[in-house]
C-alpha positions as a Python dict, from the first residue, in 0.01 Angstrom:
ca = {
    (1, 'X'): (0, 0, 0),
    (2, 'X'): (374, 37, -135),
    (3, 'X'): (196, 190, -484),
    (4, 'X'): (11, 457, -258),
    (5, 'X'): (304, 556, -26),
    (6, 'X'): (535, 587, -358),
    (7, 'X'): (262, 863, -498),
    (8, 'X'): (217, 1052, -205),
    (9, 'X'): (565, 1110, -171),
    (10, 'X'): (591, 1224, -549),
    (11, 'X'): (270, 1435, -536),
    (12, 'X'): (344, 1611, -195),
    (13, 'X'): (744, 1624, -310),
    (14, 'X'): (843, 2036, -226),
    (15, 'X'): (896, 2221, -553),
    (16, 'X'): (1212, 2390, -377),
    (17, 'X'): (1455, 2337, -145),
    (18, 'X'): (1453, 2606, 177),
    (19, 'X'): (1791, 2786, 29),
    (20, 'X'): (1646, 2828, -296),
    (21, 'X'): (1292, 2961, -187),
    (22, 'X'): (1500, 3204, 12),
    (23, 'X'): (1694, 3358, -271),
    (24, 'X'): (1420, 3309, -494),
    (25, 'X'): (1198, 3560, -233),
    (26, 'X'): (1512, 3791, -202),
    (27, 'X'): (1553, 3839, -601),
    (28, 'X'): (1194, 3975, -564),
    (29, 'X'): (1223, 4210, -315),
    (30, 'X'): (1374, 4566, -307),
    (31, 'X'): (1684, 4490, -115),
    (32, 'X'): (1660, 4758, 126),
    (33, 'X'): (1313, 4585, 280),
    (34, 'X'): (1482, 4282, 324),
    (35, 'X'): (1533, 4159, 691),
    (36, 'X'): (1544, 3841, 864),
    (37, 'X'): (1215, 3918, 1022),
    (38, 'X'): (1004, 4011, 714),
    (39, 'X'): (1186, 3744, 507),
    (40, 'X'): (1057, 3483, 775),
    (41, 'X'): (709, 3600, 735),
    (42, 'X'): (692, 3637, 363),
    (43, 'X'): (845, 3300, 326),
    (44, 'X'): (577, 3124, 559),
    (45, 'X'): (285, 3295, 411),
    (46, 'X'): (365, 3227, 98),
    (47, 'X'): (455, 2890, 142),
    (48, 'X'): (143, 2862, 339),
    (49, 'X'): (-111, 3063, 55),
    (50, 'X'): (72, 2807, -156),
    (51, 'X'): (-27, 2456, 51),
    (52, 'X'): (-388, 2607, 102),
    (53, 'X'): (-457, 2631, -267),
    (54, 'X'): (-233, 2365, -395),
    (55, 'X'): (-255, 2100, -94),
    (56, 'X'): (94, 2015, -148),
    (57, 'X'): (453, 2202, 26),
    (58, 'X'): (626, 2432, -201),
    (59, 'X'): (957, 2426, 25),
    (60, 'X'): (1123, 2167, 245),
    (61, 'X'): (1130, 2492, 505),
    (62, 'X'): (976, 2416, 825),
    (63, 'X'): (873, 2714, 1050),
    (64, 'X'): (866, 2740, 1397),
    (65, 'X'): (629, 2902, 1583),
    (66, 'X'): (821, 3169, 1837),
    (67, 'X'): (704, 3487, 1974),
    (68, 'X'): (809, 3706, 1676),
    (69, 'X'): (586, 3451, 1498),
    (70, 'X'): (599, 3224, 1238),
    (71, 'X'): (979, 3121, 1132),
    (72, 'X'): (1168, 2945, 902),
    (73, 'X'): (1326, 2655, 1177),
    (74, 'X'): (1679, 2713, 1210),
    (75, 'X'): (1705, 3007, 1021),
    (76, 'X'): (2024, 3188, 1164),
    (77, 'X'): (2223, 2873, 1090),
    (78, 'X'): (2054, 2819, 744),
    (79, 'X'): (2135, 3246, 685),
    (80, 'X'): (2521, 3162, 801),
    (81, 'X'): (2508, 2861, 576),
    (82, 'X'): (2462, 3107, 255),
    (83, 'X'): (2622, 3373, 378),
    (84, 'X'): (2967, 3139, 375),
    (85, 'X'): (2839, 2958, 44),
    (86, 'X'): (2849, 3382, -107),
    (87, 'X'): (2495, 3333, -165),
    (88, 'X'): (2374, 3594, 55),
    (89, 'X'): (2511, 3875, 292),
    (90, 'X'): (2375, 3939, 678),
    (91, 'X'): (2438, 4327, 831),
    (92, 'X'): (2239, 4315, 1133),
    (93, 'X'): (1922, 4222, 1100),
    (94, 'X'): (1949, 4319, 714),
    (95, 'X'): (1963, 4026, 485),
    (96, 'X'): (2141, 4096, 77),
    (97, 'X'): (2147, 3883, -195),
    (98, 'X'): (2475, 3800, -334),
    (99, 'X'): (2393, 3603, -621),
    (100, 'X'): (2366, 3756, -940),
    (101, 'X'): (2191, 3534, -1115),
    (102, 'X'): (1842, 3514, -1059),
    (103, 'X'): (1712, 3211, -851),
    (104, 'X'): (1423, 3080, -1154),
    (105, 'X'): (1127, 2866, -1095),
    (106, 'X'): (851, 2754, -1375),
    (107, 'X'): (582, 2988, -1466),
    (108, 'X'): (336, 2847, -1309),
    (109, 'X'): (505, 2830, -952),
    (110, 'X'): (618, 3168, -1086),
    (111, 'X'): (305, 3293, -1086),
    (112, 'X'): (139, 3203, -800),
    (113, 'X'): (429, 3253, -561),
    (114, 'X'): (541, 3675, -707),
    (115, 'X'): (219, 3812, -630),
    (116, 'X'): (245, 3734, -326),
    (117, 'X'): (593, 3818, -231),
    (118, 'X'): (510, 4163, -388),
    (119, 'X'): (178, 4208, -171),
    (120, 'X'): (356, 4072, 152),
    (121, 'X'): (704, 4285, 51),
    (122, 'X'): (502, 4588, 87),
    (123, 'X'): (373, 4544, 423),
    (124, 'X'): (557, 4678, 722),
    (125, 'X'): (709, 4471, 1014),
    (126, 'X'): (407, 4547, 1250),
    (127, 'X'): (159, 4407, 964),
    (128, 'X'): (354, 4135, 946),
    (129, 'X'): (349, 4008, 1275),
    (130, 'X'): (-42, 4092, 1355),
    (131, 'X'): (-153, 3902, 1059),
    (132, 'X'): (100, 3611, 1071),
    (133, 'X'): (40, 3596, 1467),
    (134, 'X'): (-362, 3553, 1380),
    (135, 'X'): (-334, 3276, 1157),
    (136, 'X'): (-518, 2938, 1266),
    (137, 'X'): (-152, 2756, 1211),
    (138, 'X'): (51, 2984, 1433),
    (139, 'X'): (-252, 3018, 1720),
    (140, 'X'): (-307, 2609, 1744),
    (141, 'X'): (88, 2521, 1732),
    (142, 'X'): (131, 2815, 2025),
    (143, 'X'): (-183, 2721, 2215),
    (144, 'X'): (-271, 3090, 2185),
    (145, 'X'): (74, 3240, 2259),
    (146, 'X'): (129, 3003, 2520),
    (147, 'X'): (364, 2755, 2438),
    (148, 'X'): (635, 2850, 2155),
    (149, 'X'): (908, 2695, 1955),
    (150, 'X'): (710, 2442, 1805),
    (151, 'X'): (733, 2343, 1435),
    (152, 'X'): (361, 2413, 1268),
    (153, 'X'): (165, 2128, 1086),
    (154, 'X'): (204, 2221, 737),
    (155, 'X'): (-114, 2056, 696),
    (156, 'X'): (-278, 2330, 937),
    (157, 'X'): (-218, 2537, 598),
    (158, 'X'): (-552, 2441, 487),
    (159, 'X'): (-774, 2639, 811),
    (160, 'X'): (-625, 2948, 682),
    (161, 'X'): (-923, 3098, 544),
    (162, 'X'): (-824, 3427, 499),
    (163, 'X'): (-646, 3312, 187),
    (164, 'X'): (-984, 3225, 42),
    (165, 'X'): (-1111, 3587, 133),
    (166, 'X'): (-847, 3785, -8),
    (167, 'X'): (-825, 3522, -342),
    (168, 'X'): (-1222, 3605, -375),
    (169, 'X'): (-1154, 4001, -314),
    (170, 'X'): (-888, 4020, -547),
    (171, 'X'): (-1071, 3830, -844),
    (172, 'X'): (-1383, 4050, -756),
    (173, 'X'): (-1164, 4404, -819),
    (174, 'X'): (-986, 4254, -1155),
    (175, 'X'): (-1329, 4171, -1299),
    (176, 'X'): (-1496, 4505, -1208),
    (177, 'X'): (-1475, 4768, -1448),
    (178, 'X'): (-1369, 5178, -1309),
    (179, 'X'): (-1664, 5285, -1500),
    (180, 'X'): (-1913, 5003, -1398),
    (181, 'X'): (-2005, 5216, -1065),
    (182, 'X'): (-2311, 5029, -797),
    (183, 'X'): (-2649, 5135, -951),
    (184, 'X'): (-2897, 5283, -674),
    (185, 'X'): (-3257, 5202, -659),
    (186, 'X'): (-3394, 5548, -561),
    (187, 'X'): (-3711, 5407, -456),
    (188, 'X'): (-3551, 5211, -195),
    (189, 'X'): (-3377, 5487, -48),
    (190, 'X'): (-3530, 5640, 306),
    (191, 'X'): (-3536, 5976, 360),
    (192, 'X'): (-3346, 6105, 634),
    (193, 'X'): (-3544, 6322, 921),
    (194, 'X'): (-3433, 6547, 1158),
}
């Protein structure tokens, strides 16, 4: 029993801790994009993309589930945290790095995790929100919008099956060639009548 609790907490250790997976998000992401409600829900679908296809936590973050959706728990006080610490640098609802040295992971983590920021760094606010506020996670830990400032299951990660769609989707478009166009059978096409 002692052996099996020991590994578990080794193989499901996070790979960073919250103020690191922050800055680490923020060095890869034009800093005129970055606010502290975009940075909330690139951090949990990342981190969430990540626990689907790794089964493991890739930050000690938890995220609470609150009407703007999904966010990191705590967050203003972790933001104030760094922003005292010079790591980072609030305006508003505008978030800056300060640190000038970028925040480095391993390759592998590396690449899994900068795809994603760069797909998710594109979207807009609105996008955001409507796709982090249909995720399984956020929908069972808010009873549908019902009930909110709950922290989500990390292990809900793993009903998120749009994850699998757009993995699928994207491997489809690297394989297929520009030139290697859908061939028709005309035979099978039906004429149209007026």
């Amino acid at each position: 029993m002692e052996m099996l609790l020991w590994y578990n907490l080794i193989m499901n250790k996070p790979q960073l801790k919250k103020e690191d997976y922050i800055l680490y998000i923020l060095n890869h992401w034009e800093p005129e994009k970055s606010d502290f409600w975009c940075l909330n829900k690139i951090a949990f679908l990342v981190e969430f993309a990540y626990l689907h296809f790794k089964e493991k936590p890739l930050s000690n973050a938890e995220y609470a589930a609150i009407d703007h959706g999904p966010v990191i728990d705590e967050y203003r006080e972790t933001f104030a945290v760094m922003e005292k610490s010079g790591m980072i640098k609030t305006d508003g609802y505008k978030i800056r790095l300060v640190e000038t040295e970028p925040m480095k992971v391993s390759g592998e983590l590396g690449e899994f995790m900068n795809p994603l920021i760069k797909k998710y760094a594109q979207m807009t606010h609105g996008e955001l929100k409507a796709l982090t506020h249909a995720t399984d996670s956020y929908k069972i830990t808010t009873h549908n919008e019902k009930i909110m400032g709950n922290i989500i299951d990390k292990n809900l990660a793993s009903l998120e099956t749009f994850f699998e769609e757009d993995s699928a989707l994207n491997a489809a478009e690297q394989k297929q060639d520009e030139i290697d166009l859908p061939r028709l059978d005309v035979r099978k096409l039906k004429k149209y009548e007026l």
